[in-house]
KEGU-56655 format. One record per residue: x, y, z of N, C-alpha, C, O in turn. Coordinates in steps of 0.001 Angstrom, whole numbers, plus 500000, padded with zeros to 6 digits. Example, Ala and Ser with C-alpha at 12.3 -4.5 7.8 and 13.67 -1.06 7.14 Angstrom:
<rs>
513190494310507800512300495500507800513200496700507800514236496681508465 512850497750507080513670498940507140512900500030507870513409501138508039 
</rs>
This chain:
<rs>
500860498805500000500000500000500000500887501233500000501884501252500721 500629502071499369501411503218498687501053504431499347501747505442499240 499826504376500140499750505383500777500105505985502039499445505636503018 500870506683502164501973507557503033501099507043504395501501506193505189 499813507762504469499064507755505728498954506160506539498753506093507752 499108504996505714499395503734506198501199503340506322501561502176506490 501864504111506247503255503777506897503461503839508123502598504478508724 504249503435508720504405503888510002505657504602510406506744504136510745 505287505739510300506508506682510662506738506506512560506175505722513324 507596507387512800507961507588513817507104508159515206506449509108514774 506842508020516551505275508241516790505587510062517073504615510617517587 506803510987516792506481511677516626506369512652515675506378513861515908 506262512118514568506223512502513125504834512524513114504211513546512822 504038510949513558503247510922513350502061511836514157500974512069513628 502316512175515106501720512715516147501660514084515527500540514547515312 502768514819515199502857516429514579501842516636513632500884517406513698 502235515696512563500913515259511683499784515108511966499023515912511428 499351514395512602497675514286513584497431516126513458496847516827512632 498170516410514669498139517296515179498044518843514263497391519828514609 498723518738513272498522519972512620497847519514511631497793520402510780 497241518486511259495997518369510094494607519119510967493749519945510653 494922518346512187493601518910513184493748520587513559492779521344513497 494775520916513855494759522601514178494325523301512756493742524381512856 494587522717511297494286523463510064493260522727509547493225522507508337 492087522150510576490803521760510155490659521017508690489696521014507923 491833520445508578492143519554507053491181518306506769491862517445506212 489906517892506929489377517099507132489846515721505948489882514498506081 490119516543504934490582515192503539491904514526504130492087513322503956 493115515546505045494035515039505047494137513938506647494977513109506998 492973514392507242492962513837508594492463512721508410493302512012508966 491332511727507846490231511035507518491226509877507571491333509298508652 492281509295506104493332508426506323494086508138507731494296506988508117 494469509274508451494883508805509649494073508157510525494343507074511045 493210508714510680492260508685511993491967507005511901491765506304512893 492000506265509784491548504976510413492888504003511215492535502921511685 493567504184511278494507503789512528494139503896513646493976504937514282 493939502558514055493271502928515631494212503677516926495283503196517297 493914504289517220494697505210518333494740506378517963494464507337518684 495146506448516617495282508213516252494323509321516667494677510478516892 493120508877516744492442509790517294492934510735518458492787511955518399 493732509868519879493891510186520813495580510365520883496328510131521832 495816510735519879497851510946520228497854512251520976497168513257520795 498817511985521882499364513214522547500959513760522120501944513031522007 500916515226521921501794515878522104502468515448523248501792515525524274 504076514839523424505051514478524345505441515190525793505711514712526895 505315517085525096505260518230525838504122518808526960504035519118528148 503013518697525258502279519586526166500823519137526369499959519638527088 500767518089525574499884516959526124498559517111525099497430516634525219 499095517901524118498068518356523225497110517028522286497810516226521668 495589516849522217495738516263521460494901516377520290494578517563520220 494562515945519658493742516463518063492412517457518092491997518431517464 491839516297519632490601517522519586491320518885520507490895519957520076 492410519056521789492745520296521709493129520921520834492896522129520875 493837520393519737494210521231518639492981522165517744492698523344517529 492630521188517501491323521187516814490172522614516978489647523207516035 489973522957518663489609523581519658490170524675519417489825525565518639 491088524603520126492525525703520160492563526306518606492175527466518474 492881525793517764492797526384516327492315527775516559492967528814516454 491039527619516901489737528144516500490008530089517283489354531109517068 491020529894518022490708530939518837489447531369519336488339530902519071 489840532637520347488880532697521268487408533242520393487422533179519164 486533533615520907485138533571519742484954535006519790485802535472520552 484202535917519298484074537421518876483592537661520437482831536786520851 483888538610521274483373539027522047483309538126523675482520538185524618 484146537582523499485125536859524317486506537181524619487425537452523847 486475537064526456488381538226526618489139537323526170488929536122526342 490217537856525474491407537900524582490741537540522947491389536866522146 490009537841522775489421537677520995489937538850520549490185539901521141 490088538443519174491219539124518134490705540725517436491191541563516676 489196540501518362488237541402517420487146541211516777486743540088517078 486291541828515881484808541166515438485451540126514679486641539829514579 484126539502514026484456538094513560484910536808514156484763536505515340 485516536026513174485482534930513853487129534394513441487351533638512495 488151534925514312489226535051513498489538533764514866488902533436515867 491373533136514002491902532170514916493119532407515562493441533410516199 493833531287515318495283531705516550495757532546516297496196533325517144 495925532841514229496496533288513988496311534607513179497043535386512567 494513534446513571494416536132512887493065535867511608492073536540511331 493703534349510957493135534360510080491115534216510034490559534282511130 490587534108509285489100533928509907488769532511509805489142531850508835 488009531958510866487761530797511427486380530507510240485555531339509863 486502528892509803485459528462509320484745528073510530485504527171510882 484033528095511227483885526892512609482763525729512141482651524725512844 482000525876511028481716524619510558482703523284510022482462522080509932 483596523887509799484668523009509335485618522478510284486278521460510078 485682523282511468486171522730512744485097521882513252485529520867513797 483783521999513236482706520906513919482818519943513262482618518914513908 483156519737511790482837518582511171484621517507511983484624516296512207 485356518089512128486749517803512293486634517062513790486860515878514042 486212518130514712485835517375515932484827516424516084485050515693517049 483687516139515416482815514968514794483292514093514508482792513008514808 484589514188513731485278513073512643486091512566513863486051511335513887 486783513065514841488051512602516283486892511980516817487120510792516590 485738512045517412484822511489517942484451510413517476484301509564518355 484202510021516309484051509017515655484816507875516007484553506792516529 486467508763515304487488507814515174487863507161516669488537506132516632 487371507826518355487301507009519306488450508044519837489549507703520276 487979509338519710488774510519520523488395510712522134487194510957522250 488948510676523133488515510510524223488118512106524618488768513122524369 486889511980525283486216513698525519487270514426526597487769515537526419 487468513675527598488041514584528590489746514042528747490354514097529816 490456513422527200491628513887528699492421514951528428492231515719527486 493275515026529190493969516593529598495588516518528999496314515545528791 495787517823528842497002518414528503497798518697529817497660518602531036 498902519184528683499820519277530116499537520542531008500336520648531938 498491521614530926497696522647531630496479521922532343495652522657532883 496311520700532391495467519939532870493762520632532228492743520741532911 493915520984530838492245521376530547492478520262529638493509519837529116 490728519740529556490191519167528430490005519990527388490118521216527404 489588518993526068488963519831525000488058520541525302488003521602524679 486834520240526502485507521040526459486422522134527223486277523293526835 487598521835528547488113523155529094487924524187528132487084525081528237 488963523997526914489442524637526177488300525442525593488085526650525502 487615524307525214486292525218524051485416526026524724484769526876524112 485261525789526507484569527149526990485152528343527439484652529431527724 486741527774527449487298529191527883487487530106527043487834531257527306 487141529380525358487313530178524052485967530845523482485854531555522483 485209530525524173483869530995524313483159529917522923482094530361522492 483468529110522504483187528394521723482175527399521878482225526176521743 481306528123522169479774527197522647479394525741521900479190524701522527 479334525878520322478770525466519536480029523747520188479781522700520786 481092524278519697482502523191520162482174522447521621482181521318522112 481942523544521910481809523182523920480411522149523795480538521194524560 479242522119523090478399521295523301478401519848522228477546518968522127 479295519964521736480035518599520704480387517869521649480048516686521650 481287518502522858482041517714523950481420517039524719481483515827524924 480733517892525216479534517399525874479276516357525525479835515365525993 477987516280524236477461515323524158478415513935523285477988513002522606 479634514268523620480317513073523404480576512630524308480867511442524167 480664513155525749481395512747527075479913512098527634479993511098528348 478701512598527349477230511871527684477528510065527277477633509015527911 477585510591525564477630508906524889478264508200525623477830507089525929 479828508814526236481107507814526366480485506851528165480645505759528710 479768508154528422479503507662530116478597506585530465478564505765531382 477558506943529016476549506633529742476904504606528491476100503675528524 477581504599528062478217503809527699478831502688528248478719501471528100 479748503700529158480412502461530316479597502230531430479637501144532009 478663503384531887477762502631532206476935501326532443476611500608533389 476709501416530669475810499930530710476651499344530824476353498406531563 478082499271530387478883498005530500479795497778532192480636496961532567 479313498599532666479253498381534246480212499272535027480185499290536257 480870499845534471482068500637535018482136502297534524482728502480533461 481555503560535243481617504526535155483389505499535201483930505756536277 483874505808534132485130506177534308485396507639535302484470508430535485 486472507811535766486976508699536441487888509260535633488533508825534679 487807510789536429488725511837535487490443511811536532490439511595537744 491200511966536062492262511974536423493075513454536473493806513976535631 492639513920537824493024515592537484494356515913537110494473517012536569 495563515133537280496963515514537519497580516804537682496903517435538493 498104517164537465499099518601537777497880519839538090497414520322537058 497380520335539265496646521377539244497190522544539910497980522403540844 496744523945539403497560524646540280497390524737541964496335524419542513 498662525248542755497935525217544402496397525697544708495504525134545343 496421526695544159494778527027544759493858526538544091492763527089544208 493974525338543160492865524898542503493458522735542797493895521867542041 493217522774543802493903521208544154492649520686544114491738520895544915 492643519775542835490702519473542713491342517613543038492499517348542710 490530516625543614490234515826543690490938514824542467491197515330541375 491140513806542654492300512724541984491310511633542419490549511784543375 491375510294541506490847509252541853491789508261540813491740508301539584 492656507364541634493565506915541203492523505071540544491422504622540862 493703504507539500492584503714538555493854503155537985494964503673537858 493202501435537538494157501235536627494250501255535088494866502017534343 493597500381534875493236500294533282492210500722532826491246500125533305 491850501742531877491302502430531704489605501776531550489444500961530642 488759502024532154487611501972532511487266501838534032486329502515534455 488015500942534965488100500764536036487605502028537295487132501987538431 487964502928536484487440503724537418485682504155537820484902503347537317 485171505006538433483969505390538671484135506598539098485091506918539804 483060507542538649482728508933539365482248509140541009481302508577541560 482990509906541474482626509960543038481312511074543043481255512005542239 480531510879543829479553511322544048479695512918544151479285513751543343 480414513134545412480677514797545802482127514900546458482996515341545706 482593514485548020483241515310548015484624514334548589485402514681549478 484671512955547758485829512528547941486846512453546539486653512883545402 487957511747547111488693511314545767487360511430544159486320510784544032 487787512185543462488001512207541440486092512800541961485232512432541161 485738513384542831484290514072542536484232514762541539483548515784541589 484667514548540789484995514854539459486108513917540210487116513551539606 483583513881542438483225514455543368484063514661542235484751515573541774 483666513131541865483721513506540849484117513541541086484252512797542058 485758514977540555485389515207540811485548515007539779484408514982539316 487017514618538092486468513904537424486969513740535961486246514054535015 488490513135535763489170513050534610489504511562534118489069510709534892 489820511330533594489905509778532859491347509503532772492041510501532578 491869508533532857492847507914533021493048507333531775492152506490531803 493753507156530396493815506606529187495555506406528953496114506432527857 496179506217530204497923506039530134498357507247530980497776508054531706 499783507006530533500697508060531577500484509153530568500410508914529363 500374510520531155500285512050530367501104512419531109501392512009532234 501697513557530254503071514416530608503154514922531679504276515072532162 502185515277532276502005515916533779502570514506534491503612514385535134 501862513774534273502414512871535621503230512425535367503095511543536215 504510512055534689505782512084534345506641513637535319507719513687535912 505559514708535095506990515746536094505969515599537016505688516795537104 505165515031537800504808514914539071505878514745539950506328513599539937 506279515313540504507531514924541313507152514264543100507757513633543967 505558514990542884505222514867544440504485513564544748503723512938544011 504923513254546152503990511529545879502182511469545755501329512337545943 502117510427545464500830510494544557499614510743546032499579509958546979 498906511719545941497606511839547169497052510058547379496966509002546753 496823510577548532495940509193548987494409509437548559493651510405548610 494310508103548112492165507668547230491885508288548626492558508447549644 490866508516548324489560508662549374487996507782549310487018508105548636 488099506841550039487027506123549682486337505873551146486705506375552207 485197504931550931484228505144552235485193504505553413485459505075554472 485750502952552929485952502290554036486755503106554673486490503474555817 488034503570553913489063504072554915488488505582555554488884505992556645 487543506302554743487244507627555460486377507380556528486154508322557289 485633505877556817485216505616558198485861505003559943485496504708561081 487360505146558800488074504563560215489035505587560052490134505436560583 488747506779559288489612508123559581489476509122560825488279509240561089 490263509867561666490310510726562573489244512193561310489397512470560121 488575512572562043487953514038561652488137515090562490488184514836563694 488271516414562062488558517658562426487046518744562075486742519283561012 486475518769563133485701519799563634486051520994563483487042521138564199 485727522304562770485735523343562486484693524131562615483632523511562681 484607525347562678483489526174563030482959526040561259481830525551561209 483277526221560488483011526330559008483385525341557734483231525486556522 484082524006558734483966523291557979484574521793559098485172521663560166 483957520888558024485015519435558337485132518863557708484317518595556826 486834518124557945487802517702557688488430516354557999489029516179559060 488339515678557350489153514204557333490465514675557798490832515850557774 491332513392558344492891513452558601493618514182557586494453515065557786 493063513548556045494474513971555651493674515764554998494137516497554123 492657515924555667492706517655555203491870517633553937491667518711553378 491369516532553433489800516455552614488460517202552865487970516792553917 488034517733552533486644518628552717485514517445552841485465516548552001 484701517505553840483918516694553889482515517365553466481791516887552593 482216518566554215481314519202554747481657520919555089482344521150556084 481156522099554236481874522855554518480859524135554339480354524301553229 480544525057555427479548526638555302479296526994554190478206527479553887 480372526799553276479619527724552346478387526705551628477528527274550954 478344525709551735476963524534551278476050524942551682474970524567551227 476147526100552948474333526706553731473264527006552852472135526543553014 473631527887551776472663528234550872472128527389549712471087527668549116 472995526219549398472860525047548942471564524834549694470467525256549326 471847524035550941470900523246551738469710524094552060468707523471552410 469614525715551996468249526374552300467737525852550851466693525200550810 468298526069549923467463526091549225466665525010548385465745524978547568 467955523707549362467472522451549087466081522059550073465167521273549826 466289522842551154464941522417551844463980523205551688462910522639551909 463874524353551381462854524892550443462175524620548978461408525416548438 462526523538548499462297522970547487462119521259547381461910520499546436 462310521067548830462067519552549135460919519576549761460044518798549381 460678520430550806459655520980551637458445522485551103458364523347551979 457817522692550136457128523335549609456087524074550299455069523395550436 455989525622550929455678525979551917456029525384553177455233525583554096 457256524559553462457827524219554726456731524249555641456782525028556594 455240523114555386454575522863556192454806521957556992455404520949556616 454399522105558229455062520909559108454126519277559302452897519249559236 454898518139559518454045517420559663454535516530558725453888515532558407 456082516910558046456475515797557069457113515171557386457606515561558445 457720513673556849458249512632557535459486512929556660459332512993555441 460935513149557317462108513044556182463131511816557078463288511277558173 463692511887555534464767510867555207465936511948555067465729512778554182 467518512130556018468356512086555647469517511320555645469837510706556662 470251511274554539471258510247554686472516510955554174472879511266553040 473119511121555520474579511634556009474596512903556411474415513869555670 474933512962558242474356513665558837475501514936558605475200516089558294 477136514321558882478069515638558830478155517141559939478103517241561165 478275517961559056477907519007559962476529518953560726476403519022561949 475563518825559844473860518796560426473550519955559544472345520134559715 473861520588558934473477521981558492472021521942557854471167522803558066 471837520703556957470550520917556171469333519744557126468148519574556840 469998519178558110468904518471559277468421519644560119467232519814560389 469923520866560729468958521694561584467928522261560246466759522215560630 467958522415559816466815522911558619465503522381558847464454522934559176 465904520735558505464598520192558704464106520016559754462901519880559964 465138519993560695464050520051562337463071521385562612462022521270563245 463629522932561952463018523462562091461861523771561878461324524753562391 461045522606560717460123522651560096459050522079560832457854522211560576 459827521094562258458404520684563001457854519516562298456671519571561963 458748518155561947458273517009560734457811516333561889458093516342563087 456873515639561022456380514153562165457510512997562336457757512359563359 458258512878560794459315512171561225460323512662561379460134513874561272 461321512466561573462829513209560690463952511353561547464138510914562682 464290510986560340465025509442560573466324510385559337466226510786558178 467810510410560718468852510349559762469771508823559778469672507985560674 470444508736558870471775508071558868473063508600558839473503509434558048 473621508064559744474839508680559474476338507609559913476796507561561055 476667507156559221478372505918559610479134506200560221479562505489561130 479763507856559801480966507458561202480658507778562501479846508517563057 481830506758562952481746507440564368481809508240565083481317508273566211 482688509358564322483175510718565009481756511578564764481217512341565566 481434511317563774480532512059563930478940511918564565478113512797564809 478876510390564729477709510128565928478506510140567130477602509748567867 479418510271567852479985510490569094479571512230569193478985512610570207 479849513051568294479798514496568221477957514564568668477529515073569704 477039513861567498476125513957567901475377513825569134474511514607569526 475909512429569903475631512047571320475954513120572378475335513190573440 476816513838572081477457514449573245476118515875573933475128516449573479 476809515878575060475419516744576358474859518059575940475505519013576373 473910518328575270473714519163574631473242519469573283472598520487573030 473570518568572400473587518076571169471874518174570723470952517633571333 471776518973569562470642519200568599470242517822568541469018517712568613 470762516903568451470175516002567780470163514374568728469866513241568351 470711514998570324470605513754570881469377512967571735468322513155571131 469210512287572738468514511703573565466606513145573734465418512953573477 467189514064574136466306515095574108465455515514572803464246515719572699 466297515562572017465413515681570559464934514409570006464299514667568984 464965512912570280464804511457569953463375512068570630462443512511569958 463409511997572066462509512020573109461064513022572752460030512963573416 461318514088571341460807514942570923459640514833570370458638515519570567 459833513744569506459034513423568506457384513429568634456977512943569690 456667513769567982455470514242567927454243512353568096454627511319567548 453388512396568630452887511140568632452491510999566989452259511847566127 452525509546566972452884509023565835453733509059565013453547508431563971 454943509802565201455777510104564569456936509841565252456918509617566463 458252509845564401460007509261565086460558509964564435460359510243563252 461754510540565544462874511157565287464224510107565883464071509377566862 465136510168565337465689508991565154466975509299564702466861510201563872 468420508905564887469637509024564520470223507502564464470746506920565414 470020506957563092470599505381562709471952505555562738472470506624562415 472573504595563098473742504439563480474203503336562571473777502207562815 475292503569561210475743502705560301475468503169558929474865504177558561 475814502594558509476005502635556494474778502611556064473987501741556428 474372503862554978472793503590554258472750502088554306471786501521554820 473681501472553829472920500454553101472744499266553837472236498214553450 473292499590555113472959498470555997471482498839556598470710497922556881 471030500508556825469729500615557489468932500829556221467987500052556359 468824501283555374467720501184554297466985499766554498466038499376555181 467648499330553812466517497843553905465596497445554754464551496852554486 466227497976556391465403498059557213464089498955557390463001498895557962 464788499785556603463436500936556764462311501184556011461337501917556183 462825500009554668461933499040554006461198498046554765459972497941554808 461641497674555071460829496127555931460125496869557067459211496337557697 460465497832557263459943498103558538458501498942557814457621499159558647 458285499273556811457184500416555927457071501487556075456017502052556367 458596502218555833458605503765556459458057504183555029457915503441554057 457834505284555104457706506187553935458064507824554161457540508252555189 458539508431553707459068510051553455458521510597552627457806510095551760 458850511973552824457604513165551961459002513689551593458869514231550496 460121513770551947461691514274551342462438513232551857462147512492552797 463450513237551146464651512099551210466033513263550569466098513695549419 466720513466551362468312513743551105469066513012550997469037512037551748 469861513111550237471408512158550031472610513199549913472577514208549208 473948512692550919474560513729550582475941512785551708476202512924552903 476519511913550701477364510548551256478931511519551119479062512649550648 479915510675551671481413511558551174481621510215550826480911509290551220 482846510081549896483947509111549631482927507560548561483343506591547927 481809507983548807481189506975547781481406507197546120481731508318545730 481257506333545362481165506216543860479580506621543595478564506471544274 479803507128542465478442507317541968477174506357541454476023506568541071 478080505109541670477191503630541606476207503505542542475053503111542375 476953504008543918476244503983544895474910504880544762473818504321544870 474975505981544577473825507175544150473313506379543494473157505579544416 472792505755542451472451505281541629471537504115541967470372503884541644 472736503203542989471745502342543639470817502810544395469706502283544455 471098503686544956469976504251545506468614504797545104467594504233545501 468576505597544528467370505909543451467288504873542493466374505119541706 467858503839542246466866503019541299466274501651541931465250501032541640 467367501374542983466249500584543743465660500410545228464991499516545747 466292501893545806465238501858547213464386503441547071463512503827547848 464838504091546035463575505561546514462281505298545892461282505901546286 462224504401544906461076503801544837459815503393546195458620503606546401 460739502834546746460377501964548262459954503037549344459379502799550406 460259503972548975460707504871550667460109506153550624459973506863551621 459612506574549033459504507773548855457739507823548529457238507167547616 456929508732549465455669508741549146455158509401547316455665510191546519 454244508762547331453838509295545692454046510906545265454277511239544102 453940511759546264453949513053546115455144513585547041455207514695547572 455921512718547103457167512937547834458163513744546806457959513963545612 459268514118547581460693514801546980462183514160547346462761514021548424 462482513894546251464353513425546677465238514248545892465256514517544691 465930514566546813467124515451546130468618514979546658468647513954547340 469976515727546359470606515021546638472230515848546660472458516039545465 473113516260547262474529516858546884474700516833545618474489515659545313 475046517620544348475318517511543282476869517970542989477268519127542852 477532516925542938478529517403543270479588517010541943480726517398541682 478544515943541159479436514998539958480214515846538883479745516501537952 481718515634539311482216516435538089482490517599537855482842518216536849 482092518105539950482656519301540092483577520226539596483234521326539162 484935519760539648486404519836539577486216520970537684486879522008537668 485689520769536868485735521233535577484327521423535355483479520628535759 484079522464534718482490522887533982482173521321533122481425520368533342 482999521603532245482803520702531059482419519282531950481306518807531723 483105518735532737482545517245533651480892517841534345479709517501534367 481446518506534649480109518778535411478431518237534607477438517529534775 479251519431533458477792519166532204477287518048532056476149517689532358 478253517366531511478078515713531162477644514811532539476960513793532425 478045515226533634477921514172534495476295514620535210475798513728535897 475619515703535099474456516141535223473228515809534565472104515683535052 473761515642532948473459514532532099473191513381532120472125512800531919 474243513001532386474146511317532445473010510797533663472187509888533553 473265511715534882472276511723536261470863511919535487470107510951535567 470461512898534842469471512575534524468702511986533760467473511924533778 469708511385532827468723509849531895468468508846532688467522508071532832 470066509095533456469540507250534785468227507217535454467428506281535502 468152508240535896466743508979537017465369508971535822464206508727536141 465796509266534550464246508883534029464171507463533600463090507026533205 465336506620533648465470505153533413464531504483534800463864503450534868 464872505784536042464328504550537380463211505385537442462941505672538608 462521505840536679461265507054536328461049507897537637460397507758538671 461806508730537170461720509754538170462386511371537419463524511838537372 461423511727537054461275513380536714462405514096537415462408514086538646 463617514879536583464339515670537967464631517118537213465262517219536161 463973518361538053464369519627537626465507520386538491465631520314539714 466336521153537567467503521376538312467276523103538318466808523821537435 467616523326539195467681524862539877468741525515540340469387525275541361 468945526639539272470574526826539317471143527750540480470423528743540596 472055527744541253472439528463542227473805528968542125474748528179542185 473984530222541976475144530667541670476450530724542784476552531633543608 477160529904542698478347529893543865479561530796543629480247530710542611 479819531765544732480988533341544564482362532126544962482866531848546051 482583531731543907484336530945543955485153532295544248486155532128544944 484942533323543918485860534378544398485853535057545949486708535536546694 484571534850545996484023535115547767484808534090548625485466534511549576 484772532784548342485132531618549174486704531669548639487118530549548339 487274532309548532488988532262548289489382530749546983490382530038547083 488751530661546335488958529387545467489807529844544478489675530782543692 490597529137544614492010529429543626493128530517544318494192530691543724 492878531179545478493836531929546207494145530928547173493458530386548038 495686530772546726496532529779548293496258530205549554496457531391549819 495761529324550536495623529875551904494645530694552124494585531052553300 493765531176551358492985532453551830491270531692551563490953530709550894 490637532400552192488858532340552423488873531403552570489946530799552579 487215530531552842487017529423553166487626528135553213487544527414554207 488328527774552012488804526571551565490484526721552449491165525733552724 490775527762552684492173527587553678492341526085554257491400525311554436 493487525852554478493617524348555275492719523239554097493024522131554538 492266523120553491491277521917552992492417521966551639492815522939550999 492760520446551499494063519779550772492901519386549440493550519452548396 491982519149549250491175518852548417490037519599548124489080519365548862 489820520704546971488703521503546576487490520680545939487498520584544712 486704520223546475485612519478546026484860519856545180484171519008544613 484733521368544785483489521886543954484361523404543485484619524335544247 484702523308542011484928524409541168484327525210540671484770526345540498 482936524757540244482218525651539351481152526890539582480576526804540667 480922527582539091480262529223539598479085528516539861478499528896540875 478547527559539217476898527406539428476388525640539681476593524703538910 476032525627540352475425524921541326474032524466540729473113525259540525 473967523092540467472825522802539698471743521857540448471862520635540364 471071522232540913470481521623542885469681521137541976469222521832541069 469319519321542196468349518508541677466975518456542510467050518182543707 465965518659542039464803517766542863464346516956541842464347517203540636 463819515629542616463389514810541648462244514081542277462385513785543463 461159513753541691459733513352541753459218512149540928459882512074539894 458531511443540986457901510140540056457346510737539136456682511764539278 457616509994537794457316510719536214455403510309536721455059509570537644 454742510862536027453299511010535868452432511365537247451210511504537190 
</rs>
């Protein structure tokens, strides 16, 4: 075979090539490569670039977007951007089995790239390729994790270490890869982690974060190694989660929370005066905190409860008391979820096969939204994917956006505002996409 594009040159001949057919939107000259399996996904050695950043990047920033060249639709280099001809290009990497999220050696994805370029049209290609890819491994049983590597100090987002690429899973909220998510993919060694020089963070997962020491803070808490569990600025989160779980916050409703933490969105619901209120909560430090003389939520407030009704602090793992609270025929008018260090399998199990069970017909479940925090672009997709599963276990879910001041809470300044001391930033993004969800019909 005579044609150049089936030789095998050198992998970085070949890679330059990839790479600048895709930055000059060459679709005739890219098409031959791409059928080589892998080419889709070659990386630049340096800078970790790969066809769809190029591709992206080309395009420069979009008219009326900071650092754009000026009106129009000009690119890196001035010249004017086709951007239909870049969509068809990033279509064609997608095809050929281009992976949506992994990262360069600046640790952005392609969607990074395409929203910081204001490149909407690009930015929702990504998207709904990172939907397909998820909801993909999904069915085939294994939800992937993003692999944040090299981030700057004030932006230390969550890692979820993995071996072979699928193995991983999305963390719910606010442990290891929350993206808690929080939420990058692992597809080999990338250039960043080659100059990683520092040793690799410790996973964060349930078992070991239940036999971890915790740190009590006025505004937040903290696992041993300095993980965010639970942290103030979530207050307006949780008002507005219980104002929307609880509809005119009439009293007399029976809730479900599961994972007690600070308490921030339970004192909520106690204030509402429920007939029930049944939490769960696993660790110990933090039912020892609860027990103690004085305590919102101990012996005195159990003792509270309205006739016919229970207030109640379960002691152990959802999933050891759910079942019980099945067998036993509880039912709730709201149900919270809001776990640390779990996979998003777990969420999942949950709403598809106990909120069925637990949740009255005209009931509300909502839940930490935390999937995929770490990057906009994860976020999108992983908000996504949450809500096909949820109409798979038929259940209707509208999301209500809440705008979070990352500049108020010191996010991305070393040492300063809220996040000070906390070794792991659980949640990056300006806006906050609070689920409620209800039975379809």
């Amino acid at each position: 075979m005579d044609d150049p594009a089936f030789e095998t040159p050198s992998l970085d001949l070949n890679t330059q090539t990839i790479l600048l057919h895709a930055s000059n939107h060459d679709l005739e000259a890219l098409k031959p490569l791409l059928r080589i399996p892998g080419n889709a996904s070659v990386q630049d050695p340096e800078t970790g670039m790969t066809p769809l950043h190029a591709a992206i990047s080309a395009c420069g920033p979009a008219a009326g977007t900071a650092g754009s060249l000026g009106e129009g639709e000009e690119g890196e280099g001035g010249e004017e951007v086709d951007i239909e001809k870049a969509k068809e290009v990033v279509k064609e990497l997608f095809l050929a089995g281009a992976i949506w999220n992994d990262l360069d050696a600046e640790g952005e994805t392609p969607g990074c790239v395409a929203w910081r370029l204001g490149r909407k049209e690009l930015y929702e290609l990504v998207v709904e390729a990172g939907v397909r890819a998820e909801m993909l491994l999904g069915l085939m049983g294994g939800y992937e994790a993003l692999e944040s590597g090299e981030e700057d100090e004030g932006m230390d987002i969550e890692e979820e270490e993995e071996g072979e690429e699928g193995d991983g899973v999305i963390v719910v909220r606010k442990g290891e890869g929350e993206s808690n998510a929080n939420a990058d993919i692992t597809t080999g060694e990338k250039p960043q982690e080659a100059k990683n020089e520092e040793p690799p963070k410790k996973d964060v997962n349930s078992e070991d974060y239940l036999k971890s020491a915790l740190k009590f803070e006025d505004d937040k808490l903290l696992d041993e190694d300095a993980n965010g569990v639970m942290m103030a600025w979530e207050t307006d989160i949780m008002r507005r989660s219980v104002d929307l779980l609880l509809p005119d916050l009439k009293p007399g409703a029976r809730i479900l929370n599961i994972g007690f933490g600070m308490g921030i969105i339970d004192r909520m619901f106690r204030a509402t005066s429920p007939l029930s209120h049944h939490i769960i909560e696993a660790h110990p430090a933090v039912l020892s905190k609860i027990k103690e003389e004085g305590s919102d939520f101990g012996a005195a407030w159990e003792a509270s409860a309205p006739e016919g009704g229970k207030y109640v602090v379960h002691s152990g793992r959802w999933q050891e008391i759910v079942p019980k609270l099945l067998e036993a025929g509880e039912v709730f008018d709201a149900i919270y979820f809001d776990t640390f260090g779990e996979d998003y399998t777990q969420l999942k199990l949950f709403f598809s096969e106990y909120v069925v069970g637990l949740l009255s017909p005209e009931g509300r479940f909502g839940f930490f939204n935390g999937l995929g925090a770490d990057r906009r672009v994860c976020y999108d997709v992983y908000c996504k994917v949450v809500e096909l599963d949820l109409c798979d276990a038929g259940m209707d879910v509208e999301f209500t956006d809440v705008p979070v001041d990352l500049e108020g809470m010191g996010l991305g300044k070393d040492g300063e505002g809220e996040w000070k001391g906390v070794r792991r930033r659980y949640f990056a993004v300006d806006l906050y996409r609070l689920p409620i969800c209800t039975f379809m019909g």
